[in-house]
N, C-alpha and C positions, 0 to 999 in steps of 0.2 A: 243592417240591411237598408237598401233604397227608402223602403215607406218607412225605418223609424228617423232616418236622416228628413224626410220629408214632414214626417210627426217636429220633430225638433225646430225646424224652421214653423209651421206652423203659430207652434207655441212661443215661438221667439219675436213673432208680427204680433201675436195676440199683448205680448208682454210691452207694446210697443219698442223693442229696441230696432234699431236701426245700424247699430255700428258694431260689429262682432271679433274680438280679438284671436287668432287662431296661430297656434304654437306649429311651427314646421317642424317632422318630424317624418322623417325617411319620405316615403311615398301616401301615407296613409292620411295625409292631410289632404291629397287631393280631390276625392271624393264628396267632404266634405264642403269644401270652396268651391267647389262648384257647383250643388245642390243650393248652400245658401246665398251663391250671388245670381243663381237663376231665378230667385223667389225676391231678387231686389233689395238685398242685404248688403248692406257694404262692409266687405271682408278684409280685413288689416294681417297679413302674414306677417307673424315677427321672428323673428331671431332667437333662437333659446339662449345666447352668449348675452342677451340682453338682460335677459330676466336674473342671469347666474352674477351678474357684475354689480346690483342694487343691492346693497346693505339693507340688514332687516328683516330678513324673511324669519320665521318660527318652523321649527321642524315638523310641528304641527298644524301648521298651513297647505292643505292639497294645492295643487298646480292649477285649477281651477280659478281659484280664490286668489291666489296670488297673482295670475294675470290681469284679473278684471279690477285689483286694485291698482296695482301700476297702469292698468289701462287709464282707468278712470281719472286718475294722477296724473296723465299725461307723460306718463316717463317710456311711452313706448313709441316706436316707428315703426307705419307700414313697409314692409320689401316690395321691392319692385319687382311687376310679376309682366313681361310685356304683353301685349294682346294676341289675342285667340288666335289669330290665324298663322302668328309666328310661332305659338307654341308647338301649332300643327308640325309646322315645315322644321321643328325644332326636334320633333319625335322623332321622324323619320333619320335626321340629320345625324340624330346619337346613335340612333341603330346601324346607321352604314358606317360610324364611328368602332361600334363596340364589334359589329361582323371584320372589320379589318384587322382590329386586334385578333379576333378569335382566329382569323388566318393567318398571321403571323403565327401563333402557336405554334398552330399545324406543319409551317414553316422549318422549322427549330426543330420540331419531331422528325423529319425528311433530313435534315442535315444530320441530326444521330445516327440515321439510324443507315445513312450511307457513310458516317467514320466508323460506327462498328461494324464495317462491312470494306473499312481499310480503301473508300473512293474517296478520295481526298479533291472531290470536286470544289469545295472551295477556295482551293488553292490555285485554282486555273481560271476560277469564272467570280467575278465582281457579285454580280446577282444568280445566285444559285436560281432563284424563278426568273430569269430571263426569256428570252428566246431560245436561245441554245441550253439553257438547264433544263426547263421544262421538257424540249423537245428528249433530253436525254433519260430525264427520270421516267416519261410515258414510254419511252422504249426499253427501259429494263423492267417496268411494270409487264409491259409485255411480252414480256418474254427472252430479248435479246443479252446477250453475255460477252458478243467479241468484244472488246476495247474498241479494236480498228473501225469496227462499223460504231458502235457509238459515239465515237470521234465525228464521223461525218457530219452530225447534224451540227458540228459547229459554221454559228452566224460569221460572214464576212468582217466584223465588227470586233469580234471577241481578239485580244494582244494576244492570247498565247497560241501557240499554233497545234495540229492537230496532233503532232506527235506529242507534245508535252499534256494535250487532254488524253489521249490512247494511254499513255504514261500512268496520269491520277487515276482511271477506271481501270488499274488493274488490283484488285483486292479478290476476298472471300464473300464468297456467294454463298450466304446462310441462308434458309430459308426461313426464319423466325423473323428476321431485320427486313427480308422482300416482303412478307405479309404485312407488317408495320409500313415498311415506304408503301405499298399497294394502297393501305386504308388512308394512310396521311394524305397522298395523292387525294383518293376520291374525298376527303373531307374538305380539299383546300378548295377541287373544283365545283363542290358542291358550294360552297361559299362565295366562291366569285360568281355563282349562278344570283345567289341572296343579294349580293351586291348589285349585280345588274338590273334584280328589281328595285331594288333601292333608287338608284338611279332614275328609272323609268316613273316612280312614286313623286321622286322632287321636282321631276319637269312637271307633273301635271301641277302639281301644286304651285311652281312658282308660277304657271301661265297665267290664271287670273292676278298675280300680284303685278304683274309688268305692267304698270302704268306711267311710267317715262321713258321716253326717247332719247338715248343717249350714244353720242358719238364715239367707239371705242378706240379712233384714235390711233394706228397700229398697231401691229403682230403683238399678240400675246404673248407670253413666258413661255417657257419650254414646259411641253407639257410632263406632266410627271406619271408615276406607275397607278399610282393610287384616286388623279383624277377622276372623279366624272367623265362616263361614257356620252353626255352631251355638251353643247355648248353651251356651260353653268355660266361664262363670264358674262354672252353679251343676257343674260337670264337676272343673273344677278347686278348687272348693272342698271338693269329696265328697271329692276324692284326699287334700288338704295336708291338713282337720279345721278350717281359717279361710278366710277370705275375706278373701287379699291385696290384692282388688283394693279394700279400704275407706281403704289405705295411698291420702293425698292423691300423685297423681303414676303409679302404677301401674295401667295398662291392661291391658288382658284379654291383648292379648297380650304385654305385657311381662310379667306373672306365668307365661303359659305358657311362655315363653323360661326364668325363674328355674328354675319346678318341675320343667322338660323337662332343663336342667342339671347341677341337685346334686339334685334328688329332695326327699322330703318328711325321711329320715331323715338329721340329721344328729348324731348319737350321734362321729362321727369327730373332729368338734372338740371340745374340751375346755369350750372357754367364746367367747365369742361376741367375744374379740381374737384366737383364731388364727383364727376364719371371716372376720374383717374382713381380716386378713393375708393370708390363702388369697386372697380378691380384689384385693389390692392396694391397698385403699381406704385402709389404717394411715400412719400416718405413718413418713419415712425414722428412721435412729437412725443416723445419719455423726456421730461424737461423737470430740471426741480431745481426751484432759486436761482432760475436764469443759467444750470448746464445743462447740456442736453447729455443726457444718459444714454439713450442708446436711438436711434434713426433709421433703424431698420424695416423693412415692410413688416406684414402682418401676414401671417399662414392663410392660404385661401385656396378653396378648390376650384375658384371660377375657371371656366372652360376656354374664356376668353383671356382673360388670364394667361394661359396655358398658350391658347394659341399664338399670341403677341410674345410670349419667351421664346418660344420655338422659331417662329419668324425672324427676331431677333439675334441667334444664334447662325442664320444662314449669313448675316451680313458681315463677317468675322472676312472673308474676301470678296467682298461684291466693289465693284466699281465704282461707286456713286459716292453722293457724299454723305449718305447715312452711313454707310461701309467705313467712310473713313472718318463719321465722326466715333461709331463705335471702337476703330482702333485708337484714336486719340483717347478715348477713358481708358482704355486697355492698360496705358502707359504710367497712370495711376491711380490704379484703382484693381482689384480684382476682376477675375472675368464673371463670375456671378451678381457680382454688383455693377458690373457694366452693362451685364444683359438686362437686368434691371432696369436703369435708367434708359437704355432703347428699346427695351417694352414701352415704359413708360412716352415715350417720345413719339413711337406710334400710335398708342392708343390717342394722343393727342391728335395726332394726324388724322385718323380714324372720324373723331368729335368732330372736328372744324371741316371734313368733306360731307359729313351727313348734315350738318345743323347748318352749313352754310351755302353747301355746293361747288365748292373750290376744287376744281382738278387740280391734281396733283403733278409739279414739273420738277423733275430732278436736275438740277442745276452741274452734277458733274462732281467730282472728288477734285479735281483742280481747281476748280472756282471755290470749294468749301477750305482747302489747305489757303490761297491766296486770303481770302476773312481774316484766319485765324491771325496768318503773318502779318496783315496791318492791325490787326487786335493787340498784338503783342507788341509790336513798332509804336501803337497811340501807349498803351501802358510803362510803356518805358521811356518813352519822354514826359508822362506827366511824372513819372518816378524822379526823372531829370530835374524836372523844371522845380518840384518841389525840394529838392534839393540844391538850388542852384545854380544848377549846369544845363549843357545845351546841345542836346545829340545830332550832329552832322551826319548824313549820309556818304560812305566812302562809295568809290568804283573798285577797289583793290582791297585785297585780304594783308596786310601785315603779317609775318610767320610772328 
């Protein structure tokens, strides 16, 4: 309870300490750290992979005893927890995170439950919750059953045409699968309702963070389904002092996922390889007698993490020369280890616009191919030259 977490802190000032080591563990640590760094405590959250990797421990050593010896020892480090008011913008952030997830479910339940019902709506329409899907599932909720008329609500937009949708909505009208789409229905809009507060929660919150003026330069990205119903970029560009979202690959709300995360200030890392490390993106260092054994990252649930892979993944055809430097690894390398390394190449990106203010200019996929070809041109004369020889430029190919 509140008053014995407050009893404990008491006891803890009275005992003089000052420095308190606390083991993260699901959610139940929070409570705690924040009772005792209200009372002036300085709170060190650690790592339980930490305390599991020191040789030595006794079976009959509680967890107690054990931290406050490694504490003591110095074999332990605080996590990095960012400040209060990003935590804030942090809550809300996961919850319009985990409400999207949960309407996707609801999603999947709707496309069942019109294939056992033999409407092969997916087959006609890209986004089953588009314009035209939605409009056609709230008219079979309602009541309607012609093919022909539910054909009509298709959008100007949609490639296949009305007779090939009339075609997919001709199936069996069960009533157990129409009670099922009916509830799925009201669950999904019931959730895009939760969303929209959501929405409504982060604008208030990010308004007092807008403390820079920042030029946004032209048109934004095309917006996406799952955006923010306000304008998050020029919001979050006020907060960070740049606009992440010029970074090719990074969407409005992949930057609000970032900045909602670790915040704007990150004075904690040193230099921008413990930030790359902190996410996991670095490479392994499994090394013994001078081989390296294995180079691989390290398992991590970071969020940010997460959202620099996914970012990553959309640059597989973009235009730019991030685009084409990630197909340049493609060509040796795997595509999960290339995603990898342009994670990693963003998150770089990322550091050096918050810590330094550098807007971001994409120079072009032609200008990044043109580098590479004098990169290989200077490497191949010094191969040359080290050998002897002396590479001329022709104007003509030789068959």
């Amino acid at each position: 309870m509140t008053d014995d977490l407050n009893a404990m802190a008491d006891w803890l000032l009275a005992c003089s300490v000052d420095t308190v080591a606390l083991e993260s563990t699901g959610v139940y640590w929070i409570p705690v750290y924040e009772v005792l760094e209200q009372r002036g405590l300085t709170v060190w959250l650690v790592d339980a992979r930490q305390m599991k990797y020191v040789p030595g421990r006794k079976s009959d050593v509680m967890d107690c005893q054990w931290l406050q010896k490694l504490m003591s020892l110095g074999l332990l480090r605080a996590a990095w927890r960012p400040a209060g008011e990003v935590c804030v913008v942090r809550a809300v952030v996961r919850q319009r995170e985990l409400l999207l997830t949960e309407q996707a479910s609801w999603v999947l339940r709707m496309q069942k439950a019109l294939v056992q019902m033999n409407l092969q709506l997916t087959e006609v329409l890209t986004d089953v919750m588009g314009a035209t899907g939605q409009a056609i599932i709230s008219a079979i909720v309602a009541g309607e059953r012609a093919p022909k008329v539910l054909a009509q609500h298709r959008h100007g937009r949609v490639k296949a045409s009305a007779a090939e949708i009339e075609r997919a909505l001709t199936g069996n009208w069960r009533d157990e699968h129409l009670f099922v789409l009916g509830q799925a229905l009201t669950m999904f809009d019931s959730l895009a309702q939760r969303i929209l507060e959501c929405d409504a929660k982060i604008e208030a919150l990010l308004a007092p963070l807008s403390r820079h003026e920042v030029e946004l330069g032209g048109p934004g990205k095309q917006r996406s389904k799952n955006a923010p119903q306000f304008d998050a970029r020029a919001a979050l560009a006020r907060w960070a002092g740049v606009d992440l979202t010029r970074i090719n690959g990074l969407s409005v709300a992949t930057v609000m996922t970032i900045l909602s995360e670790i915040g704007t200030d990150l004075s904690r890392f040193a230099n921008v390889k413990q930030f790359c490390s902190w996410l996991g993106l670095c490479p392994g260092t499994r090394i013994s007698g001078g081989k390296i054994l294995s180079a691989r990252t390290r398992r991590s649930a970071n969020r940010v993490r997460q959202a620099l892979k996914l970012a990553a993944m959309s640059l597989s055809r973009n235009d730019s020369a991030l685009g084409a430097f990630y197909r340049r690894l493609c060509t040796r390398m795997d595509k999960p280890r290339a995603n990898t390394a342009v994670a990693h190449k963003l998150a770089r990106m990322v550091y050096f616009m918050l810590t330094r203010g550098e807007a971001f200019v994409d120079q072009g996929h032609q200008r990044y191919e043109d580098q590479q070809q004098q990169r290989s041109v200077a490497a191949l004369k010094r191969r040359a030259r080290a050998l002897g020889f002396r590479l001329e430029p022709t104007t003509s190919v030789e068959p």
